[in-house]
C-alpha positions in Angstrom: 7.8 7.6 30.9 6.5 4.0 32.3 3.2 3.3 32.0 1.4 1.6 34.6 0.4 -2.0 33.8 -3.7 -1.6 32.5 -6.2 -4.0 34.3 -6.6 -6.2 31.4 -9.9 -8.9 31.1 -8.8 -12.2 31.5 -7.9 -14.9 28.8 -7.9 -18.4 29.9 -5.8 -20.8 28.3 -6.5 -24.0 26.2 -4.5 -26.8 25.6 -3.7 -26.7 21.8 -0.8 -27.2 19.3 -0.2 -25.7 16.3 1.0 -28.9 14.3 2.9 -28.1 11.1 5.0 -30.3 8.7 5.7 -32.4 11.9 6.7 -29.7 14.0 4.2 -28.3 17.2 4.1 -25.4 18.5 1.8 -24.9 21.7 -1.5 -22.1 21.6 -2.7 -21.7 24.8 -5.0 -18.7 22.8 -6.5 -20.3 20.0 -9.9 -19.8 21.4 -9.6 -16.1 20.7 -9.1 -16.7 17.0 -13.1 -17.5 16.6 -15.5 -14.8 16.5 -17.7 -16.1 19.6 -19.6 -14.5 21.8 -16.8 -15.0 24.3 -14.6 -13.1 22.2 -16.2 -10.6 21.2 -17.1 -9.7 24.5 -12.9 -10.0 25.8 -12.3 -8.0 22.5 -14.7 -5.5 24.0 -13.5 -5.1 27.2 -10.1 -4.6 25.5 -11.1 -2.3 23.5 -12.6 -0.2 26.8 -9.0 -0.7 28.6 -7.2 1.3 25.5 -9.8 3.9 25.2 -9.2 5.0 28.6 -5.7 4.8 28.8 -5.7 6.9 25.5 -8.8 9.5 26.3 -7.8 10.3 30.4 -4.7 12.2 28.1 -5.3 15.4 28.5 -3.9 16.4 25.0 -5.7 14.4 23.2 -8.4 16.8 21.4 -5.1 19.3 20.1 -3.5 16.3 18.6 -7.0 15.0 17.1 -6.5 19.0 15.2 -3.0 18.4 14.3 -3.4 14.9 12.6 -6.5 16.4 11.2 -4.7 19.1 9.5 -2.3 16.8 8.2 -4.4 14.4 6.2 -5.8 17.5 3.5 -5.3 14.9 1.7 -6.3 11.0 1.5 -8.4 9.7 4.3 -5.6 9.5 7.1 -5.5 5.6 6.9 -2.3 4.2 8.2 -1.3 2.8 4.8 -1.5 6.8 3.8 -3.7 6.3 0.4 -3.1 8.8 -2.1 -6.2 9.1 -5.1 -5.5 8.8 -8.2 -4.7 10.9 -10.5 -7.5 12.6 -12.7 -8.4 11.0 -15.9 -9.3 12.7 -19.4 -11.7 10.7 -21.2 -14.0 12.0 -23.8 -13.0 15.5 -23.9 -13.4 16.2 -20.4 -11.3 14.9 -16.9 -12.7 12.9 -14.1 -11.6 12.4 -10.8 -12.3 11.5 -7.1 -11.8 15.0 -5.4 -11.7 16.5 -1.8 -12.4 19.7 -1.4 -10.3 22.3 0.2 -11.1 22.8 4.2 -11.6 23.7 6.4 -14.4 21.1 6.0 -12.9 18.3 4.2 -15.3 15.6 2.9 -15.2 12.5 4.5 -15.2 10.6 1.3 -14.1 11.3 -2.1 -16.7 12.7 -4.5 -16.3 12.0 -7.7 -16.5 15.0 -10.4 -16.5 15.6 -13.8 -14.9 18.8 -15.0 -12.9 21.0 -17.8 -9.9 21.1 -16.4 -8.0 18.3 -13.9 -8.2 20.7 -10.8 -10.9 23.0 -11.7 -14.6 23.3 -10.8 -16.7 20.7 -12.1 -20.4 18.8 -11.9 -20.6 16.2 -9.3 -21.6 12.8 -10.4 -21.9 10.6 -7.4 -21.1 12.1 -3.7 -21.5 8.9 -1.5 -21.0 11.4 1.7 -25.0 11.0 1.7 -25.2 7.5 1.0 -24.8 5.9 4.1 -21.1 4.1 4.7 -20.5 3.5 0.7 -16.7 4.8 -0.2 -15.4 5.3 -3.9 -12.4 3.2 -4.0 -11.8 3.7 -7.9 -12.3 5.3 -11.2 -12.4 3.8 -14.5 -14.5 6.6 -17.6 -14.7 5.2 -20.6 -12.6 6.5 -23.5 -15.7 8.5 -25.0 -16.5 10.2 -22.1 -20.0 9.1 -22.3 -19.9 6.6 -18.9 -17.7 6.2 -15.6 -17.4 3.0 -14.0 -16.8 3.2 -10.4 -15.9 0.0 -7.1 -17.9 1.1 -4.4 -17.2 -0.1 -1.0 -19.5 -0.2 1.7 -19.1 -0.9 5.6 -15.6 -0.2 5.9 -14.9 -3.3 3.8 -12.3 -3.5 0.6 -14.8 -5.6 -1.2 -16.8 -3.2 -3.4 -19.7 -3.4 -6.4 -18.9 -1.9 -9.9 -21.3 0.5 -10.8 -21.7 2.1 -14.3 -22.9 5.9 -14.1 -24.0 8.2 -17.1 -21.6 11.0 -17.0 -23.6 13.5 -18.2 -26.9 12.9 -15.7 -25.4 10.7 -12.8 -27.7 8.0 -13.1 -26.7 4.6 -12.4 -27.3 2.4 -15.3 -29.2 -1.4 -14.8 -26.2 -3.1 -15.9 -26.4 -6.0 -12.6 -22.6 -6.8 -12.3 -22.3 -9.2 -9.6 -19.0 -9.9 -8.7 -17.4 -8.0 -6.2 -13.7 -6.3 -6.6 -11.0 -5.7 -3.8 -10.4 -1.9 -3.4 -8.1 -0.2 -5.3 -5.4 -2.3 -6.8 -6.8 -3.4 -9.3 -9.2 -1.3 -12.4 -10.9 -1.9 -15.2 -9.8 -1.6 -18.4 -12.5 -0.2 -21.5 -12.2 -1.2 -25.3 -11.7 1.8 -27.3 -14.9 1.8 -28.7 -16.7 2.1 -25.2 -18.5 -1.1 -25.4 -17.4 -2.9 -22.7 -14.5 -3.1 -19.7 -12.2 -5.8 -18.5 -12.6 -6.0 -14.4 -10.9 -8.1 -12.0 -13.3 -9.4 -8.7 -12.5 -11.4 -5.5 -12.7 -14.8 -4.5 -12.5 -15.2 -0.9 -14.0 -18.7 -0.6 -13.1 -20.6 2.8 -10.2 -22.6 0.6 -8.7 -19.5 -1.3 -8.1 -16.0 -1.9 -8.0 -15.2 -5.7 -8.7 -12.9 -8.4 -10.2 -13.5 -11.9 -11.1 -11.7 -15.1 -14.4 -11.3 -16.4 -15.6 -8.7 -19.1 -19.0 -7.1 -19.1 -20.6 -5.7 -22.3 -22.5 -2.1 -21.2 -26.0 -2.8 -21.4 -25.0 -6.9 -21.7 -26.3 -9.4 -18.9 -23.7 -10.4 -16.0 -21.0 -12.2 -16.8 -21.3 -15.7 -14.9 -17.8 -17.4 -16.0 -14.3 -15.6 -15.5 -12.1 -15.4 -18.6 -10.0 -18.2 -19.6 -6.6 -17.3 -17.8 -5.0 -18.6 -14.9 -3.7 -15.8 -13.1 -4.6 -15.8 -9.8 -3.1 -12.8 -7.7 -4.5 -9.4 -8.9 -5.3 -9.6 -12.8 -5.4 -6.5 -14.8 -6.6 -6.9 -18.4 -4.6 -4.3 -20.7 -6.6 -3.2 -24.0 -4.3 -1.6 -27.0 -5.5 2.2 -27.9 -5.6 0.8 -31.2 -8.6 -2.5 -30.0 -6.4 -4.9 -31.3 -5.3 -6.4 -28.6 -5.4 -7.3 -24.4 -2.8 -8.9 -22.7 -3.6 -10.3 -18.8 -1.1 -9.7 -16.2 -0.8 -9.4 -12.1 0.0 -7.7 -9.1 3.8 -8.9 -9.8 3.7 -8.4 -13.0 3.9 -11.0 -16.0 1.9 -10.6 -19.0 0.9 -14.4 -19.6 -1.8 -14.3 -21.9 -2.5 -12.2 -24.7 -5.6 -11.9 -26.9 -6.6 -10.7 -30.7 -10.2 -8.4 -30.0 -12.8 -8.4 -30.3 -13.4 -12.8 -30.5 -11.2 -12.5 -27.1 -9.4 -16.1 -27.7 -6.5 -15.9 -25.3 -3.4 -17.6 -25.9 0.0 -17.8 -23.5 2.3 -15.2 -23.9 4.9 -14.6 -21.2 4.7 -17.6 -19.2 7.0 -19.1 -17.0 9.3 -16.5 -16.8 11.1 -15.7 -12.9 10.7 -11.7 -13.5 9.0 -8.6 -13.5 7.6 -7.7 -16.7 5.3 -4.3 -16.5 4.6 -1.7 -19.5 2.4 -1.0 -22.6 1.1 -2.7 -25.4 2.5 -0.4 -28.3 0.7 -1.5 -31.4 2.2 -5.1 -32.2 4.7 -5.4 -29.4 4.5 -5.4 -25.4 7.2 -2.3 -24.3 8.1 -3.3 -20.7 10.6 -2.4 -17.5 12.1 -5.7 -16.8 14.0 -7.3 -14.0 15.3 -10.2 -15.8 19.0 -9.8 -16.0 18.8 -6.3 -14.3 17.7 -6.1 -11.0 17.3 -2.1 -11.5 15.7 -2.6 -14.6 15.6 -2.3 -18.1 13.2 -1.7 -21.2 12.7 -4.7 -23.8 10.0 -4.9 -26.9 8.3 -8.7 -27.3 6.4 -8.9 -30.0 2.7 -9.9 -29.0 2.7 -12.8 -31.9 5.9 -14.1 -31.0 6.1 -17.9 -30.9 8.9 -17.4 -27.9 7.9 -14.9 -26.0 8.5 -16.7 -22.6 12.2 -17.0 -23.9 13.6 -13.6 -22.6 16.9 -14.0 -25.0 14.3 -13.1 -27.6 13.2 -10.0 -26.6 14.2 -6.8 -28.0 16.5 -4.4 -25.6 15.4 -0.5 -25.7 17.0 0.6 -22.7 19.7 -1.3 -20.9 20.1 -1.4 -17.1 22.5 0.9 -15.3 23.1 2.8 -11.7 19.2 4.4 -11.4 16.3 2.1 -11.0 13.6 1.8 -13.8 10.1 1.1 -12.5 7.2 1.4 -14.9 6.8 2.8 -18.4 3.9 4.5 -20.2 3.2 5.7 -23.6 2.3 9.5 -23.4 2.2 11.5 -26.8 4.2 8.6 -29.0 6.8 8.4 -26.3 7.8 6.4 -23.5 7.5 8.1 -20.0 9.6 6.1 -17.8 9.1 6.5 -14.1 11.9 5.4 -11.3 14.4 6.5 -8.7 17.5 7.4 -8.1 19.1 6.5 -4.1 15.0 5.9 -3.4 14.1 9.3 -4.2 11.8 9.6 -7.3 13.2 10.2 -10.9 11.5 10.4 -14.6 13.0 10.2 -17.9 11.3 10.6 -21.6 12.3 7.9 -24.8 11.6 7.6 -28.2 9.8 4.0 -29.3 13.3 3.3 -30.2 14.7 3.7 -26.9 16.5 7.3 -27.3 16.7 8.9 -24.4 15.6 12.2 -24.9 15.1 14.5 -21.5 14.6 13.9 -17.9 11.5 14.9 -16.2 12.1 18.0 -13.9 10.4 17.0 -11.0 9.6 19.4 -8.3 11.7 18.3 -5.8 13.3 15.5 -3.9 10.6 12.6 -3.5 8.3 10.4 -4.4 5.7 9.7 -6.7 3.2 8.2 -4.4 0.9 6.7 -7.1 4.5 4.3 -8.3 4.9 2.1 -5.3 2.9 -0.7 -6.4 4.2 -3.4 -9.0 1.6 -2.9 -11.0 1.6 0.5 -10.9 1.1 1.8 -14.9 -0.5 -1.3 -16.3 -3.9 1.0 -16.8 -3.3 4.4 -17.9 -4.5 8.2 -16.0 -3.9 11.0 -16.8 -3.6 12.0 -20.4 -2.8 10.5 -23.5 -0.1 13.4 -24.8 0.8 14.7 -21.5 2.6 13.6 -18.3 -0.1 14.4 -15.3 1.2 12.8 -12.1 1.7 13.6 -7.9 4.4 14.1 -6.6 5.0 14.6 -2.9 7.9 15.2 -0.2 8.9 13.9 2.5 7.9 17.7 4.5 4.8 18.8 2.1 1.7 16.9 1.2 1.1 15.5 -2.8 0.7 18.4 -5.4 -0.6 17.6 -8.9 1.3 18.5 -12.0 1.6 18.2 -15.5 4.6 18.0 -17.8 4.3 19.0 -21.6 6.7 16.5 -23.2 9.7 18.6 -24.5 8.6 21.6 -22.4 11.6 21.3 -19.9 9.0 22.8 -17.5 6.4 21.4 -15.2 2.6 23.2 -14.6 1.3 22.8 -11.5 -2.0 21.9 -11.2 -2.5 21.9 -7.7 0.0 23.0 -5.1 0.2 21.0 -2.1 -1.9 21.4 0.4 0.0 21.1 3.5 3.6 21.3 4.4 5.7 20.8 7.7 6.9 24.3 8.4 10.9 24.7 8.6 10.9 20.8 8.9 13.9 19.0 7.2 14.2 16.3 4.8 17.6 14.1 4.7 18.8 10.6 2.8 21.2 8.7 5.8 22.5 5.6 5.3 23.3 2.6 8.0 25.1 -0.4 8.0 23.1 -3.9 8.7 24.7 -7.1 9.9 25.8 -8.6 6.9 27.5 -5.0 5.9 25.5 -3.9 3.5 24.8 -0.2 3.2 20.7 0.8 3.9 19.4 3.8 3.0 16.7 5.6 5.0 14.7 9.8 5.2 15.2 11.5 8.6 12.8 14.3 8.7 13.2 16.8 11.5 11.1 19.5 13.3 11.6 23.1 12.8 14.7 24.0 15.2 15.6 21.0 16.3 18.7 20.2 18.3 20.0 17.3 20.6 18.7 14.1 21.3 14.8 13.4 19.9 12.1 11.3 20.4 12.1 9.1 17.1 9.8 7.3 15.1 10.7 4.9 12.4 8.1 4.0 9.6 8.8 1.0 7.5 6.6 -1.8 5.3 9.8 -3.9 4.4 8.0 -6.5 1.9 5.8 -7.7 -1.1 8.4 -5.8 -3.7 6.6 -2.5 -2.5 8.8 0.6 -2.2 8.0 2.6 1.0 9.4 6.1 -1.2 10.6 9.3 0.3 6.4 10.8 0.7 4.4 12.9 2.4 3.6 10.8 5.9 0.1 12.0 6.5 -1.2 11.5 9.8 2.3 10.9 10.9 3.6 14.4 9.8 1.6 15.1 13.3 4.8 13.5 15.0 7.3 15.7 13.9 4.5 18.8 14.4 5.0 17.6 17.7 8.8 17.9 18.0 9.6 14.4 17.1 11.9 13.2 14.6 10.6 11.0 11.9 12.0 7.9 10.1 11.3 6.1 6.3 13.2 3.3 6.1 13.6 1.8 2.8 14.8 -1.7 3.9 15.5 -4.6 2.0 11.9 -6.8 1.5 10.6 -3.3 -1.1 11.7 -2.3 -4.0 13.1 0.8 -3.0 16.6 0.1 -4.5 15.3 -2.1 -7.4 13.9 -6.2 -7.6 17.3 -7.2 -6.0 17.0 -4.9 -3.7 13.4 -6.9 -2.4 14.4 -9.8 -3.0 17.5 -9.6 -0.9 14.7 -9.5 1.7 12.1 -11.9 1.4 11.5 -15.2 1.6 14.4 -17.0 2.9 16.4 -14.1 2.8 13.6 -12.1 5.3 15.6 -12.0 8.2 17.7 -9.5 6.2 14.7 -6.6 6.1 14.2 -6.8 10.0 18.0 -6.6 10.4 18.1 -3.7 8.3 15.4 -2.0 10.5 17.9 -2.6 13.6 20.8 -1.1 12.0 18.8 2.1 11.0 17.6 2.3 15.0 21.2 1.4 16.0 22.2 4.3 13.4 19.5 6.9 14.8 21.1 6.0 18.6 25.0 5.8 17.6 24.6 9.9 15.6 22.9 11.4 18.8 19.3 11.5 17.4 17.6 9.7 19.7 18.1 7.4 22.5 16.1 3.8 22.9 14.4 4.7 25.6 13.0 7.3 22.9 12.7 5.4 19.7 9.6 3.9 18.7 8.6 1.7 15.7 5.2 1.2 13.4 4.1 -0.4 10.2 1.0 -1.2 8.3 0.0 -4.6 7.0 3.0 -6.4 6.3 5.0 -3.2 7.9 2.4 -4.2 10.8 4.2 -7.7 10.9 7.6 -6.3 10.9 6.6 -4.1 14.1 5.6 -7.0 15.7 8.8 -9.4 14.9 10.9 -6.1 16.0 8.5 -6.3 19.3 9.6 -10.0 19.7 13.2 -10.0 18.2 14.7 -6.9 19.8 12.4 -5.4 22.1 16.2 -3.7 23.7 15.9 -1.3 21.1 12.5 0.2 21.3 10.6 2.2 24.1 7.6 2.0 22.0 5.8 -0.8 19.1 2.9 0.5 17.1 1.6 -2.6 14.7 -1.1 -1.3 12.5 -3.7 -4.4 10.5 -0.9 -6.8 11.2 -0.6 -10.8 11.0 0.9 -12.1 13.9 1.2 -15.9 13.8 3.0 -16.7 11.0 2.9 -20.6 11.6 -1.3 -20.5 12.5 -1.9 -18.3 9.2 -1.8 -21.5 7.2 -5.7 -22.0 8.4 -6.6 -18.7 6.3 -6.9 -17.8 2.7 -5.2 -14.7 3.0 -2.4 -15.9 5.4 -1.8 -18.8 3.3 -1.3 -16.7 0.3 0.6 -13.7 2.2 2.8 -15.7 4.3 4.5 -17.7 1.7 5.1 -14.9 -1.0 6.6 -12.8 1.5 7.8 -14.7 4.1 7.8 -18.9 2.3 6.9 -22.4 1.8 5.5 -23.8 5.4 7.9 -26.4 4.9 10.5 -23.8 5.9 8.6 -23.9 9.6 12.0 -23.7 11.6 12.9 -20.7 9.8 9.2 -19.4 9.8 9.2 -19.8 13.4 12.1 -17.5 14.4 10.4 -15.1 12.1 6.6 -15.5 13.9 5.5 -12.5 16.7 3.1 -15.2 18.5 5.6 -17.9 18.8 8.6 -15.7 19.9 6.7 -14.3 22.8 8.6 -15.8 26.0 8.5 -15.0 29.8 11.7 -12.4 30.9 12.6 -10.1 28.1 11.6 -6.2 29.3 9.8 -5.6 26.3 8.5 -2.6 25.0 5.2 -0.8 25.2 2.8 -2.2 22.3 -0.5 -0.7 20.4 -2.0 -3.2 17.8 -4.9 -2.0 16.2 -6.9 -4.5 13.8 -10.4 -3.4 11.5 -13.3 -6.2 12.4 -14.4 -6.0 8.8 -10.8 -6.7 7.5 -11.0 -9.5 4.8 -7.0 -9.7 4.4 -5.8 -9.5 8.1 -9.1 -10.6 10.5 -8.3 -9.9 14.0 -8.2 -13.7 15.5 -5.1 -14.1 15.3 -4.3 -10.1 16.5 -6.3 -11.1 19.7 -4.1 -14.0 20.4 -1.0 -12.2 20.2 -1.9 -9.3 22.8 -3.2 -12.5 25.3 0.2 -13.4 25.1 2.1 -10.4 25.1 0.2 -9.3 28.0 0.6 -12.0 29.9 4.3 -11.7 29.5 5.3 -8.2 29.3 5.5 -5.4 32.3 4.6 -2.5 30.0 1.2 -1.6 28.7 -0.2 -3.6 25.9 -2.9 -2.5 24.1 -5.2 -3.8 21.2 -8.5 -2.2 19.3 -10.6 -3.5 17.3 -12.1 -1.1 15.1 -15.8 -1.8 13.8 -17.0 -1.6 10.7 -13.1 -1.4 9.5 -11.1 -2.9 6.8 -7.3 -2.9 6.1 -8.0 1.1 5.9 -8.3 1.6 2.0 -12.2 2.1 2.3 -11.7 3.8 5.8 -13.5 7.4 5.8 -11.5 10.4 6.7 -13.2 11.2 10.0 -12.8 7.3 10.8 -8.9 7.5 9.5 -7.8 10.3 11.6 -9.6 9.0 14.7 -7.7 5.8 14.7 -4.5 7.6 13.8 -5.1 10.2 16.9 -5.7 7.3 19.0 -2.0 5.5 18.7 0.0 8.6 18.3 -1.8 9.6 21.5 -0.4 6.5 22.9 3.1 6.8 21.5 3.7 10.7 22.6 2.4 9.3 26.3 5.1 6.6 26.4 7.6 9.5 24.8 6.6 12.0 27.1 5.7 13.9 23.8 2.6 16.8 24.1 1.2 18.6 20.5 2.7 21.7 20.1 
């Protein structure tokens, strides 16, 4: 179906350049990247243009049920956030739970209990405590105190609170730094004294991390430690208190320390690889890129003079075919967590490096807790057995536990929603340089013929987007649509290469694998482009707007979800600036950039596509200036409706509650089954 074109407010133009490394670029809508009261009142009126076109659908309260019934689990953000797993600490397990429904809470509650599923004493429930969101879970190894980020307002940024596990109280401990949602958590000495934590610095001229360490019952900390890591720094203590090493979000462990005086001194600097795992008494046990770009497991000693020379360290587990992601010690061994063709794997080594069983997972999927870098750098679970989720691409994340040597798995908890009859399969297409990409096609109960399609990619930042549950998305198929996870180049899907064959000045390559998968879907008879739509989140919210710009032939339908838009104007915020030129490079690149840039590729004549961007007002990482700019221009330029919100109160969906995460997904799959002529079964 066509929609008609919306009665947009108007946005009057300016007359600006964007002026980088000699090269201008015009911006007719650079007024609309300040929070005025000009824009604030356009971004109003926009937001009243998109909530009719979505509300006068007449389905729209039967899909609010379906995507309702789909996120039992998580908070139905579009970045699908999965909790953690439970932690034993002290005797006893800890976790962030939601209840079964039919009345789901809208925020995780955190509970202390026996068992890792079973009924337990609540210590902090922020569902009465105004907007405030538990956005991780750190107990201490005695069991005696939880610390816990808690976010507030919708925002990422959270306060680290310190609770008595056994009354719920809050302790006085005044911590006053403020950490950045889930990514990264504190780490306790063994003795319980104190914890490691990482907090933000979002001044006007950066966007960092750094290390402090907070004794319980000490006064604040006021300096960060000593180490210059910048990008997501998690402290790692040894079981044994020996030791903490300091790495980041890509991993690198590049300081190391002898506790308690807490004197750091380089380690593994310098180094153009991944190195993520375990301190194991006097040696660092890590997966590794270097040399092997699917991985393998080395030993550096932590009081090696050369441990930034990788032809020193010690080879446990050399690379071959599968991909090797993170390692933990469980029960003296190493638990080492991958994938096989992108669908999730686990195998069980001696110190030594003996391979001695592989994990019999339940299924063919993910393990939705792995797709970060950093992943296993501070542990869950427990210390002698494997306790992880694992989820499906057609059923929702169970929780299990694995008994090393058992050759069986317990489950815990079974999943708590499925996609009846749906079907899960691994395709692969050919993108323009020939090389083979693999993606998940996940079709409706019954289906036959030509379907309306919807690809889901994030393409970037070394993240693998795994075969999972899709959450709010499962709604989709629910609906008789067929449903895409494409693991492009840009993640980590098919190992370090894999990304890197895809970012930076090799980008180009992940978008080009996203057109070969739609040219795939179209040339096998699943859908035609006048049925295929497209979405992403964050950096998959990018990619949907460079496919909205590059190719908008192939797509009926664009859905870009907390997105940056203007690759070349990001360079006047912390968080683009840092973004932009891990994922995407150097300004100095600005040609390049510039081919690669949603706002800049926007012209007068292409028939684009139909387009919903929706932004969070409180989003620290992506802000929505530069979102409003992009829909002025799109608008101005393209027949089909484009439409933006702006959701109050709203971050980059992390600290989004569940009521608040299934509203926003409702809202663009409303817009996306109108342009596909799609209804809710």
């Amino acid at each position: 179906m066509t929609g008609a074109r919306p009665d947009y407010p108007a946005a009057r133009t300016v007359d600006a350049e964007d002026t980088v490394m000699g090269i201008s670029f015009p911006d007719p809508y650079r007024w609309l990247e300040e929070d005025t009261a000009e824009t604030a009142a356009w971004q109003q009126k926009q937001n009243s243009v998109t909530d009719a076109f979505v509300t006068e659908w007449p389905h729209l309260a039967a899909l609010h049920a379906s995507v309702g019934r789909f996120v039992a689990d998580g908070t139905g953000s579009p970045n699908w956030p999965v909790d953690p797993v439970p932690q034993f600490a002290g005797g006893r397990w800890f976790r962030l739970d939601r209840r079964p429904g039919p009345e789901y809470p809208e925020r995780a509650v955190l509970v202390v209990s026996d068992a890792p599923d079973g009924p337990g004493r609540v210590l902090y429930d922020p569902n009465g405590d105004g907007t405030r969101q538990i956005s991780w879970l750190a107990p201490s190894p005695d069991g005696r105190l939880a610390a816990l980020g808690v976010c507030e307002g919708g925002s990422e940024l959270g306060e680290v609170w310190l609770l008595d596990a056994e009354t719920g109280d809050r302790l006085p401990d005044d911590i006053p730094q403020r950490t950045m949602g889930p990514m990264v958590t504190p780490h306790w000495l063994p003795d319980s004294s104190g914890f490691f934590y990482t907090a933000g610095d979002l001044t006007a001229e950066s966007f960092a991390f750094r290390v402090y360490f907070h004794t319980v019952g000490g006064a604040p900390a006021t300096e960060p430690e000593p180490v210059d890591i910048a990008h997501g720094a998690t402290v790692q203590v040894s079981a044994d208190g020996k030791h903490a090493v300091v790495t980041a979000v890509w991993p690198l462990p590049q300081y190391v320390c002898d506790l308690p005086e807490r004197k750091w001194r380089p380690f593994v600097q310098g180094v153009d690889a991944s190195v993520a795992g375990s301190i194991d008494g006097d040696r660092y046990v890590a997966v590794t890129d270097h040399g092997a770009s699917r991985g393998r497991i080395v030993a550096i000693p932590l009081g090696s003079p050369s441990a930034a020379d990788p032809a020193t360290w010690h080879e446990l587990v050399p690379e071959s075919g599968r991909v090797l992601s993170h390692v933990r010690l469980i029960g003296g061994r190493l638990v080492v967590t991958g994938s096989a063709d992108t669908e999730a794997r686990a195998w069980v080594f001696d110190r030594d490096g003996r391979e001695l069983e592989e994990v019999p997972l339940p299924g063919r999927g993910a393990l939705p807790l792995d797709v970060l870098p950093n992943a296993a750098l501070t542990p869950t679970g427990h210390p002698d057995d494997f306790v992880f989720l694992f989820s499906t691409p057609v059923s929702s994340p169970g929780l299990y536990r694995y008994r090393l040597g058992s050759g069986e798995v317990d489950t815990l908890r079974a999943p708590r929603v499925e996609l009846p009859g749906a079907t899960s399969s691994l395709r692969w297409a050919t993108s323009a340089d020939g090389t083979s990409v693999p993606y998940h096609l996940v079709r409706p109960a019954g289906a036959s013929g030509v379907l309306p399609a919807l690809i889901t990619a994030y393409g970037g930042g070394r993240v693998a987007w795994p075969a999972q549950f899709p959450g709010p998305l499962a709604a989709f198929v629910a609906a008789g649509g067929a449903l895409v996870l494409s693991h492009q180049r840009g993640g980590s899907d098919l190992g370090s290469g894999w990304a890197d064959a895809g970012r930076v000045k090799n980008k180009q390559n992940s978008f080009d694998d996203l057109y070969a998968i739609a040219e795939d879907l179209v040339r096998t008879g699943v859908t035609t482009p006048d049925l295929l739509a497209v979405t992403g989140w964050s950096n998959g919210g990018i990619m949907a707007g460079v496919a909205f710009s590059q190719r908008p032939d192939l797509w009926a339908a664009v859905v870009a979800q907390c997105p940056i838009l203007d690759v070349i104007g990001c360079h006047r915020h912390p968080y683009g600036r840092f973004a932009i030129d891990a994922e995407y490079g150097d300004p100095a690149e600005v040609a390049r950039l510039a081919r690669m840039s949603p706002y800049q590729l926007i012209e007068d004549g292409p028939a684009y596509p139909a387009l919903y961007v929706h932004a969070g007002g409180a989003d620290v990482a992506c802000p929505p200036g530069q979102t409003r700019k992009f829909i002025a221009r799109a608008q101005a330029a393209a027949a089909e409706p484009v439409l933006l919100r702006v959701w109050d109160g709203v971050g980059h969906g992390t600290a989004t509650s569940r009521s608040e995460g299934v509203t926003q997904a409702t809202h663009w799959l409303a817009f996306l089954m109108q342009r596909l002529g799609m209804a809710p079964r």
